[in-house]
C-alpha positions in Angstrom: 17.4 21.7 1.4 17.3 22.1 -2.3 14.6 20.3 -4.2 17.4 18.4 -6.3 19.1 17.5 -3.0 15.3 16.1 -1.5 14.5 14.3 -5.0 18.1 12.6 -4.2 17.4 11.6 -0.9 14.3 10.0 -1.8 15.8 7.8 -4.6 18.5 7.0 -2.5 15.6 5.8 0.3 13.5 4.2 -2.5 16.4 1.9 -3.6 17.1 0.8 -0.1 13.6 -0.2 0.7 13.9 -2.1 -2.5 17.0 -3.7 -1.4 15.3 -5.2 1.6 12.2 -6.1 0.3 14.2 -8.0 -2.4 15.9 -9.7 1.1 12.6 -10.4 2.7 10.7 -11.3 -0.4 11.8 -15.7 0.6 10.3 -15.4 4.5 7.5 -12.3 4.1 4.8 -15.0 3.5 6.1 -17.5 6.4 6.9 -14.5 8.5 4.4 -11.6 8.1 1.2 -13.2 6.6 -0.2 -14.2 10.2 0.1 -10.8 11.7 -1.4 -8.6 8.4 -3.1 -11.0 6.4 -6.8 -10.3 8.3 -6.6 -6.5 7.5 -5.1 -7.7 3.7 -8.3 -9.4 3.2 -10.6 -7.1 4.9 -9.3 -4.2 2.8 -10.2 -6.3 -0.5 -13.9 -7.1 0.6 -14.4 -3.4 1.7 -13.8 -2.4 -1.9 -17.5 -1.6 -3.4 -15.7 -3.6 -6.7 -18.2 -4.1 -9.5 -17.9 -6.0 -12.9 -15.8 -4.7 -15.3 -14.3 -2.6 -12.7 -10.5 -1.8 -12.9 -8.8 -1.9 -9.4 -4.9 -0.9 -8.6 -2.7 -2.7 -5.5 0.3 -0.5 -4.8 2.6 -2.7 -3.1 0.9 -6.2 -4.3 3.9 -7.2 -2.9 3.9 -11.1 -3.3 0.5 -11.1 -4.5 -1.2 -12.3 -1.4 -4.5 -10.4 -1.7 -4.6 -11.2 -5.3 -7.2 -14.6 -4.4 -9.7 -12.6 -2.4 -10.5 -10.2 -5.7 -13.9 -11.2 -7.3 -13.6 -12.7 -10.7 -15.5 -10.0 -13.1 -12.8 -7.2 -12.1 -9.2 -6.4 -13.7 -6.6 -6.1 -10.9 -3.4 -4.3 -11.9 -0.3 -4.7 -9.2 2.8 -3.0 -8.3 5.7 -3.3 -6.6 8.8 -2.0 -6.7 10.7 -5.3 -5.6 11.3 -7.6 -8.9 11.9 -10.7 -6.3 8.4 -10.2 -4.8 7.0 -10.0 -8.1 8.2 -13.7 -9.1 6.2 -15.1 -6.3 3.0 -12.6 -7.6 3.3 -13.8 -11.0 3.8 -17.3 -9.7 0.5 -16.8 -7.6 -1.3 -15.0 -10.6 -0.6 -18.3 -12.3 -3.2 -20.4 -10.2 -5.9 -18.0 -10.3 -7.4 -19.2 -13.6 -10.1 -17.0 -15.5 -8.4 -13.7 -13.3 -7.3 -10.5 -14.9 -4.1 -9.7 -13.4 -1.4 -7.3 -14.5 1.8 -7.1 -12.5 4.4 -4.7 -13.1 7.6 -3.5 -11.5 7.2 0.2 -10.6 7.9 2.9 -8.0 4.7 4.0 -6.1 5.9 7.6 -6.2 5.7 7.9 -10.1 3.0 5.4 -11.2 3.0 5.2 -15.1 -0.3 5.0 -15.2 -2.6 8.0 -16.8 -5.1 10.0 -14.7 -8.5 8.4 -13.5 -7.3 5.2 -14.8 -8.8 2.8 -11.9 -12.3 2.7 -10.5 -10.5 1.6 -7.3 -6.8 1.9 -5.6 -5.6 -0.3 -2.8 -2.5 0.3 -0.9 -1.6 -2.0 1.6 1.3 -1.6 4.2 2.6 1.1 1.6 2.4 4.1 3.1 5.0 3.6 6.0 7.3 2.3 4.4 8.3 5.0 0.9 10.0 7.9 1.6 7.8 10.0 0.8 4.1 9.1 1.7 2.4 12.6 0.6 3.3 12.0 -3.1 2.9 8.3 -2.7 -0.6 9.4 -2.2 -1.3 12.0 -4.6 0.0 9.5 -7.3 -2.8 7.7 -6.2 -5.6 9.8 -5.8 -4.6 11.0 -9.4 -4.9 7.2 -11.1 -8.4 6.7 -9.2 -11.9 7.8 -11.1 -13.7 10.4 -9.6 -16.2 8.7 -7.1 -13.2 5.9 -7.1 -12.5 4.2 -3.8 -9.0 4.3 -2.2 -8.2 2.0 0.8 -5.4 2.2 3.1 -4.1 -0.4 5.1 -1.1 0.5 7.6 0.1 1.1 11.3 0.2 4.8 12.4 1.4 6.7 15.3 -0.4 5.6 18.1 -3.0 8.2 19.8 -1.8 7.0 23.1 1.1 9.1 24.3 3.2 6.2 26.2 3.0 4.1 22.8 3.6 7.0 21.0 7.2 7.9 22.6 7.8 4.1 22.2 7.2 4.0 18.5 9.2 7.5 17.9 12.3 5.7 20.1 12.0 1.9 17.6 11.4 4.0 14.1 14.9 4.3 13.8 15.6 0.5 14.0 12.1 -0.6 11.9 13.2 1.5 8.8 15.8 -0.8 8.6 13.6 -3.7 8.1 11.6 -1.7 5.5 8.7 0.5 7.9 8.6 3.0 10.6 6.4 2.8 13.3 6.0 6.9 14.0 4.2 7.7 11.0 1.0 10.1 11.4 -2.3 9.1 10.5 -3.5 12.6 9.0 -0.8 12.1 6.3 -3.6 9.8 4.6 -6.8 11.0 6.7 -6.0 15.0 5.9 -4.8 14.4 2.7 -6.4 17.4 0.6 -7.3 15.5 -2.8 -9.5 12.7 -1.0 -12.5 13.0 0.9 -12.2 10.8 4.6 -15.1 8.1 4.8 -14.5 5.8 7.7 -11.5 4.2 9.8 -11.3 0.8 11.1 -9.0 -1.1 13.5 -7.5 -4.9 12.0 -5.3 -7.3 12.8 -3.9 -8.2 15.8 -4.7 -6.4 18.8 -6.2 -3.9 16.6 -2.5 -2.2 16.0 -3.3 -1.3 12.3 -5.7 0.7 10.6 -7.9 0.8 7.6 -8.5 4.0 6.3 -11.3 4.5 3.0 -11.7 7.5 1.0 -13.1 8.9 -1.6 -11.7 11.0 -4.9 -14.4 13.7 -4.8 -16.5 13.8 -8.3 
């Protein structure tokens, strides 16, 4: 497959998951925020954030982490959903004396310049773009050297029985914007961030949050 071919793929992909996160933006809070809220919130507190720091939510979604940053620190959030980003902003509102940029943009190109953010958070991002590797290495590029980045996603189960399950529903959960069959190295391995620790959240334990490091 040509690169041209690939690149069109993906921005065919990216548009759809924009499509149904536009669709799922008026019942994700009602209908997701019981299951994923826990890891949301432990990912947040696991960030070593400081005052003055700058910190980067890819995915900010509906802005539901946004009230568990400390005040001190400037959050910018993305999303690449404009109807998600209403209820952000709308959120953003409330949170009086808080630093909070919110921008429509795709994760795989982030217009922001390297080593821009002491910290990056990406939470249930990375199973849903097309194309997780460069999703990543956007973000390892925006973070500081020593920066934290923090992860927060469901990934291919190391049991084999669950594992044949999730590679048989992937097909049907893409369509409701995530697949299920997605392998943890892709953010463990990845070459330009150094693997600190990995901890089960949520319910049952099903997801996983994963920190690194940028290496100075």
């Amino acid at each position: 497959m040509s690169r041209s071919t690939a690149a069109d793929r993906a921005a065919i992909e990216s548009r759809r998951v924009e499509r149904v996160y536009n669709v799922l933006a008026r019942v994700y809070d009602g209908g997701f925020d019981w299951a994923l809220g826990p890891g949301r919130r432990q990912a947040v507190q696991s960030l070593p954030i400081r005052a003055g720091d700058r910190v980067l939510e890819v995915g900010v979604g509906t802005g539901l982490s946004l009230p568990f940053y400390p005040e001190g620190c400037s959050v910018s959030g993305v999303d690449i959903s404009e109807p998600m980003l209403d209820q952000a902003r709308e959120r953003a509102e409330e949170l009086e004396g808080r630093s909070i940029d919110l921008r429509v943009m795709d994760a795989h190109e982030l217009s922001y310049g390297d080593a821009t953010f002491d910290h990056v958070l990406a939470p249930y991002v990375i199973s849903v773009v097309p194309e997780p590797g460069r999703v990543m290495a956007e973000m390892a590029r925006v973070c500081k050297p020593g920066g934290t980045v923090i992860v927060v996603n469901h990934f291919r189960s190391r049991r084999r029985p669950l594992r044949a399950i999730e590679k048989i529903l992937t097909p049907a959960s893409q369509w409701i914007g995530f697949r299920l069959d997605l392998p943890v190295e892709i953010v463990t391995e990845f070459p330009e961030l150094t693997f600190v620790r990995e901890q089960s959240v949520n319910l049952f334990g099903l997801w996983r949050l994963i920190e690194l490091q940028r290496p100075v």
